[in-house]
C-alpha positions, 0 to 999 in steps of 0.5 A: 742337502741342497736341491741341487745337489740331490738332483745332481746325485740322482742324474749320476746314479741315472748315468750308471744306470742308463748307460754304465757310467761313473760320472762325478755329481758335481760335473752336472749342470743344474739350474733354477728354471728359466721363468719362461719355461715349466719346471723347477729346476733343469738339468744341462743334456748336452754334456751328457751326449758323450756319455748316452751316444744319442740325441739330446731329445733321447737322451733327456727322455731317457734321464726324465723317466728314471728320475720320476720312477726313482727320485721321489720329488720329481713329478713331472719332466720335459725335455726341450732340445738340450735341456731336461725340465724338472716340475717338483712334487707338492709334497716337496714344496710343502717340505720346504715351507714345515722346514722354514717354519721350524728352523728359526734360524733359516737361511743360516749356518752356525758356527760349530766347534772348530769353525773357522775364525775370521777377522773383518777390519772395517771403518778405520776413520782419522780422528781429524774430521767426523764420519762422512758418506764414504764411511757410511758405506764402509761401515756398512759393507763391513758390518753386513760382511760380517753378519754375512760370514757369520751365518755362513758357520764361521766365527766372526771378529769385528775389528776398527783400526783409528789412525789417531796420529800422523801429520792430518792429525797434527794438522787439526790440533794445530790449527785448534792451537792457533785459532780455536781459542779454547773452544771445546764440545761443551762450550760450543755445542758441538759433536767432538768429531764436528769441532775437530774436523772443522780445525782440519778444515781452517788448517787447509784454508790457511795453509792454501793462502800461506801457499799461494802468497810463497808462489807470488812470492816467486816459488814453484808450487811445490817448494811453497807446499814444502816450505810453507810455515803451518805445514813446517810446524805440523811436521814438526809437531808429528815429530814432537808427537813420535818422541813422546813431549808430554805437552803435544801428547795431552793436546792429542788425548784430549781432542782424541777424546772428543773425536772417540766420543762423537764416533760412538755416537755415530756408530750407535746411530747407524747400528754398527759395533766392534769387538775390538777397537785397536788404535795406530797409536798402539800399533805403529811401533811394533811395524816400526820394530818389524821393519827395523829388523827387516832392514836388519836382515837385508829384506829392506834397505835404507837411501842415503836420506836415511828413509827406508824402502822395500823393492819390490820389483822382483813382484813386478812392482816399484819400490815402497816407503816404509819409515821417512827420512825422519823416522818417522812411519807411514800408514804400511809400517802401521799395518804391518805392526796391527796385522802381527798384534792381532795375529798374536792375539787372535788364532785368525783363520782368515783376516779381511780388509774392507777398505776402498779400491783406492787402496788396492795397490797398497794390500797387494804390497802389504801381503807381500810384505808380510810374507817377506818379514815371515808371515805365511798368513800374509799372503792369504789376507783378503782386501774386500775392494769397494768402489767409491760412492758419490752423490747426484752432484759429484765427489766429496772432498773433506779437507774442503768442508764439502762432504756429507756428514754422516750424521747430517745424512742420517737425520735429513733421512730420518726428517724424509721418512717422516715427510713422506709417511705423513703423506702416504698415511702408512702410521695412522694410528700408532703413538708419536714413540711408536712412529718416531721409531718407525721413521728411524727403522725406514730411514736408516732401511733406505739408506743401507739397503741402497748402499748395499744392494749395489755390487761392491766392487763399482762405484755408486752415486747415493740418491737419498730420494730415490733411497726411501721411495716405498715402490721399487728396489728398495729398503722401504719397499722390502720393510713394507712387505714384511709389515704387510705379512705381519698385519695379514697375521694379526688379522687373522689372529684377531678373527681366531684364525690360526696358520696351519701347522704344516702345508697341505700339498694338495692345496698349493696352486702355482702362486703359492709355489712361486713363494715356495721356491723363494723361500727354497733359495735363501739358504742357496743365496746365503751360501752364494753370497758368503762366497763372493763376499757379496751382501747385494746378493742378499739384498737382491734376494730379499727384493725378490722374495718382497715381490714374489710374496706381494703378487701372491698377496694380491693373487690370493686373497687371504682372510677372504678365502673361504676354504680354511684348509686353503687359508691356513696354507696361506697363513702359514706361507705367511708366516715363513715369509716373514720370517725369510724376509726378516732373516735376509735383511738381519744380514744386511743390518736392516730392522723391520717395522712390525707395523707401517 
């Protein structure tokens, strides 16, 4: 049981005691402590006032006493107007750190037979350009919410839908068929997403001229975007594609091909995976078949231009596009379509979208769809919102060529980490391998934590040197923390000094209790975040515990401590610290260094 909750128990019974009243145990207001206060955890008197008929002061005194004669880890109490501070006994501090010890999987909740099943959708790139910054933090939201649900006891089904066809593909293949001159992966050099995404650019700057010269040419510039050549041939080519001509289809393996290739490597390169990789490819038409047969039972209706539209103004929305004029589907159709394969596939309890804020708009249209074609779980489906990431210098724009490669990033942060620990001297000792592994753990630590200590939902702007300082809120300062108590451990192993087996309350001081109630708070954290589908809340966590753990480190010195029940205490809180540490940042996806 939490401490909260038994706390919150033992008012109530306080409640029926005291004054004879039955009072619901969730009703009653307890907290952690203000840090500017004694005490642990305080209780809210106020409310209370209706049920004691006296003054807040009375009142708090009066609940304080029963609970230190009746609830055995309370060992002293302080009323300060309306509020009743707890101070828990040692014996129950030392409790939390034998039970930290004791459970390698602290801080966690395992699935259990009948657990829920949730689905996470994340990543979902084009197959015409490589990963960029975006999907770096898409990536990792996803991939950390997962871990994160996971811990929280329910079972966890890691989902990439790749858009590998429509017009952006299209455009790419085109462009390769004009200017690429048979270029490939192999005879250029280049990652398969690289080669392809530079086609998606050369389509864009060619089509812009092609606009350009129809709107000198006395065209507005809409009608030049319509009826220029390359995007005629690109339509005409998505069309070719749909009815299945063999010569367009092997274009589209093969360089699809190249594209899966060069994702993987990215993927491996930032410590992400999936348990299933669905392709639109596969999906597309049975959305397609599902609209259809909407259209069938007057749920849709179709314009005089034969497209097919969903009104949705009876939901205070407009109308949606379904299928074009031509046939052909858009990027709903295809969600409607994977949304039924995995529902048929999977018993999915729960299905979660991590996509950008842009597409709100598109998941609240894509619930009420799926309840209108007849599918309740539709509407339960959870669109997880991030805002957008920019860089110190603006926004990214990929059709431009002016994006940061996902790829590009990960090695000029792997080049920093290394620059800096050189400066620093952090690696002395250790083999070119060892340090080499070292840099990656730290820079690929920087980036996630930066990207995922921020809340979410708000746009952020991704400071790469900012991310990798080992002073301040971030991921290196968190892994140094870790490396820290884990070097006190083998020092003290080297000297024959064992931790102590379980805690000695009598020798906890205030400083060791401060770490204490850290540790106290991860299960609390992991519970918290799992709710609000929060991985920053874990981040925020485990900076926290890195600071508190480091002020005890520099308050309490360990190996030079010569009472040695004491410095087996310290060992001990160590030890958990460590643990707790490394626990919070596996959610987050983040390694740690056991030495730096």
């Amino acid at each position: 049981m939490k401490t909260e909750n038994r706390l919150q128990q033992a008012v109530a019974n306080a409640l029926k005691s005291l004054y004879g009243a039955e009072v619901s145990a969730d009703s009653i207001q307890v907290t952690v402590t203000r840090k500017d206060q004694k005490g642990d955890y305080t209780v809210v008197v106020f409310p209370l006032l209706k049920i004691s008929h006296k003054k807040p002061e009375e009142t708090g005194a009066e609940i304080g006493a029963y609970l230190k004669a009746n609830e055995p880890i309370v060992a002293e109490t302080e009323t300060i107007k309306g509020f009743l501070n707890l101070t828990l006994s040692n014996e129950f501090w030392a409790g939390v750190v034998d039970n930290a010890e004791a459970d390698a999987d602290y801080g966690y909740v395992r699935a259990g037979q009948g657990a829920p099943l949730v689905m996470i959708e994340y990543s979902s790139p084009n197959t015409n350009k490589p990963l960029h910054l975006g999907h770096i933090r898409n990536n990792l939201l996803g991939f950390s919410l997962s871990r994160l649900l996971e811990v929280c006891g329910n079972k966890v089904v890691k989902t990439n839908i790749v858009n590998n066809r429509g017009i952006h593909i299209c455009k790419s293949m085109l462009a390769w068929q004009k200017w690429g001159d048979g270029a490939t992966p192999e005879s250029t050099g280049q990652k398969g997403d690289h080669l392809v995404g530079d086609y998606y650019v050369r389509f864009d700057k060619e089509y812009k001229a092609e606009v350009k010269k129809l709107i000198e040419g006395g065209m507005t510039e809409e009608e030049a975007e319509e009826k220029a050549p390359l995007m005629q041939e690109a339509r005409e080519m998505l069309r070719k594609w749909e009815a299945e001509d063999p010569e367009v289809r092997a274009l589209w393996n093969r360089m699809n091909e190249w594209v899966y290739a060069g994702f993987d490597e990215t993927y491996k390169a930032l410590g992400v995976d999936f348990d299933k990789i669905y392709y639109e490819s596969d999906t597309y038409k049975v959305g397609k078949g599902l609209v259809l047969k909407g259209l069938e039972e007057g749920l849709f209706y179709r314009r005089d231009d034969g497209s097919v539209w969903a009104d949705l103004s009876k939901e205070g929305l407009d109308e949606k596009l379904l299928l074009r004029k031509d046939g052909t589907s858009v990027y709903m159709t295809q969600d409607i379509g994977t949304a039924r394969i995995r529902f048929d596939e999977y018993p999915i309890d729960k299905m979660v979208y991590v996509v950008g804020n842009e597409q709100n708009y598109h998941f609240q249209v894509l619930a009420i769809l799926l309840d209108r074609l007849g599918f309740k779980w539709g509407k339960d489906l959870v669109h997880f919102s991030y805002g957008m990431v920019e860089l110190p210098n603006g926004r990214m724009k990929s059709r431009e060529g002016t994006v940061v490669d996902a790829d590009d990033l990960v090695a000029s942060m792997i080049d920093t980490a290394r620059e800096m620990s050189k400066t620093v001297g952090k690696l002395d000792g250790l083999s070119e391998a060892e340090a080499e592994d070292v840099h990656r753990i730290l820079a690929l630590g920087a980036l996630k934590y930066f990207l995922l200590k921020v809340d979410p939902k708000k746009n952020m702007t991704f400071n790469p040197a900012e991310s990798i300082d080992f002073n301040g809120n971030t991921g290196p300062f968190v892994q140094y923390s870790y490396a820290r108590a884990m070097s006190v451990l083998r020092k003290a192993a080297e000297a024959g000094v064992t931790p102590a087996e379980k805690i000695a309350p009598a020798c906890l001081d205030s400083k060791e209790l401060e770490v204490i109630r850290q540790i106290e708070q991860l299960p609390v954290v992991v519970a918290e975040a799992g709710k609000a589908y929060s991985p920053a809340l874990i981040a925020n966590y485990a900076f926290e515990m890195a600071k508190t753990f480091n002020q005890f480190y520099h308050d309490c010195p360990i190996m030079r401590e010569e009472d040695p029940l004491r410095k087996a205490n310290r060992l001990l809180l160590c030890k958990v610290s460590a643990k707790v540490l490394k626990n919070a940042l596996w959610i987050l996806g983040i390694e740690v260094p056991a030495r730096m």
